[in-house]
C-alpha positions in Angstrom: -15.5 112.8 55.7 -19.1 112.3 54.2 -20.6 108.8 55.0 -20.5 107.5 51.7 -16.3 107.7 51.8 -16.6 106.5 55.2 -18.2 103.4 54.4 -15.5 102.8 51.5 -12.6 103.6 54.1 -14.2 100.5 56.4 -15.1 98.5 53.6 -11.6 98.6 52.4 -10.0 98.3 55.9 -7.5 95.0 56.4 -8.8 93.6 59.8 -6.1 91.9 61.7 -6.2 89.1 64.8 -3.4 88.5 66.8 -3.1 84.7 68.0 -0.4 83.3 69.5 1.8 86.1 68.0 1.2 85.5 64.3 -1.2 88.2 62.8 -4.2 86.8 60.7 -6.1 89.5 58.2 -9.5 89.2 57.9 -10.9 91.2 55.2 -14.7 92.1 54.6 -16.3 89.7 52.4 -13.4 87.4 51.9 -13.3 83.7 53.2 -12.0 84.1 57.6 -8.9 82.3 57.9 -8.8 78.6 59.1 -7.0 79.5 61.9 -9.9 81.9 63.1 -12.6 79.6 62.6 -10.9 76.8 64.6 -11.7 79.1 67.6 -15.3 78.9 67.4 -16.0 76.2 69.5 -19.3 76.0 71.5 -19.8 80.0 70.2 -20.4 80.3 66.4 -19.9 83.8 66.2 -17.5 86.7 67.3 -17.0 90.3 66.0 -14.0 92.6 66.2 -14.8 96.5 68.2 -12.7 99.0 69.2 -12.7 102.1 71.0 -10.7 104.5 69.3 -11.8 107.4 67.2 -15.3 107.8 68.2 -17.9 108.2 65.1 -14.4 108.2 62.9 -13.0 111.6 64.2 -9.6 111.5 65.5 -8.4 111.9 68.9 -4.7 111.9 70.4 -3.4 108.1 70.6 -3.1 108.2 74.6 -7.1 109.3 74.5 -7.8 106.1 72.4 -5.5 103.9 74.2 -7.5 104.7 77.5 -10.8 104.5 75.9 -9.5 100.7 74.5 -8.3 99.8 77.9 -12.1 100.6 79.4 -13.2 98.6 76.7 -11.1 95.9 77.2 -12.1 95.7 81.0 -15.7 95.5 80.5 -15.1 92.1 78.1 -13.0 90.8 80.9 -15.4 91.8 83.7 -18.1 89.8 81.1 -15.8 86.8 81.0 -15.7 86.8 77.3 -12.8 85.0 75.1 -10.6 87.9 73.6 -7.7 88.6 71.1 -6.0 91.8 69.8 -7.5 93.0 66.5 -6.4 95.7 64.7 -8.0 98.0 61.7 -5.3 99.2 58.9 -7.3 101.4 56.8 -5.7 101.9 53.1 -5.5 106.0 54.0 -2.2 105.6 55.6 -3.1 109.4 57.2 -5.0 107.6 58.9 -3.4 105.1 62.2 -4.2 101.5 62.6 -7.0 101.5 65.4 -6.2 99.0 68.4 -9.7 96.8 68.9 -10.7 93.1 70.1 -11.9 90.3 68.5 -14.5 88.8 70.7 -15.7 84.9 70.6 -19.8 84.7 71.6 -20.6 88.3 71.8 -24.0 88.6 70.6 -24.9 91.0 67.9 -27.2 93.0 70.4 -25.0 93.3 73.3 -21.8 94.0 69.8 -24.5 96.8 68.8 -24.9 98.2 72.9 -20.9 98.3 73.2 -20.2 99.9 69.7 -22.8 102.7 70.5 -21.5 103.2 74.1 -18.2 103.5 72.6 -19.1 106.0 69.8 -18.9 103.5 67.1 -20.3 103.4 63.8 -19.7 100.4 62.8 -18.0 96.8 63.7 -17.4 93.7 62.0 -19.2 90.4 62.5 -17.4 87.5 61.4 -19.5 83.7 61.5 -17.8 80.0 61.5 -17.1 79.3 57.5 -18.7 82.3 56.6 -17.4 85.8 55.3 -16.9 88.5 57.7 -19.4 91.3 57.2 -19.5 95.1 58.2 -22.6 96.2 61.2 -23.9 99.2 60.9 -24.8 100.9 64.5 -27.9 102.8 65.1 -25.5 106.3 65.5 -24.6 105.8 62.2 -28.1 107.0 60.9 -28.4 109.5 63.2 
């Protein structure tokens, strides 16, 4: 898929955090829900990353599902604050992709994960502010 549709695709993506078994959509430019910003406490910033479908070309669901769980171990091992997240692009062709919503990961250590995990892009999300889309550096390669 050329770029240009690809960035429509994420832009148009329904981002979803699960907290205490409600789901809460977050949705590129739109206000973050109360609920979400009551998490920011000391940290005034999170971002949601996941592992699956490296630079947006499909592999099997058990392949992703791995790749999330190494992902997933390394924000443990880093002691950060975590929730399931989950991408539902409007392509319904296309699967949700499992991710994380992370509390106080930086945007340069956001950028060093999404790259190691063949990302091309994440979404950064601020206390009372919209949630915006981060392009990585792969994506202008």
């Amino acid at each position: 898929m050329p770029k240009k549709e690809l960035e429509k695709a994420y832009l148009d993506t329904t981002y979803s955090v699960f907290i205490d078994e409600n789901k809460y959509a977050i949705k590129i430019g739109s206000p973050v829900p109360s609920i979400i910003n009551k998490l920011f406490k000391k940290e005034k910033s999170a971002v949601i990353i996941t592992a699956w479908n490296p630079r947006s070309k499909a592999l099997p669901a058990e392949e992703n599902e791995v790749r999330n769980k190494k992902l997933y171990s390394n924000l443990i091992d880093n002691k950060y604050i975590i929730y399931k997240a989950l991408g539902q692009g409007i392509d319904a062709s296309w699967p949700a992709e499992e991710g994380f919503f992370i509390i106080g990961l930086k945007k340069a250590d956001a950028e060093k994960i999404a790259v190691e995990y063949g990302q091309y892009a994440y979404l950064s999300l601020e206390v009372e502010k919209s949630a915006s889309l981060v392009f990585t550096s792969i994506w202008y390669d």
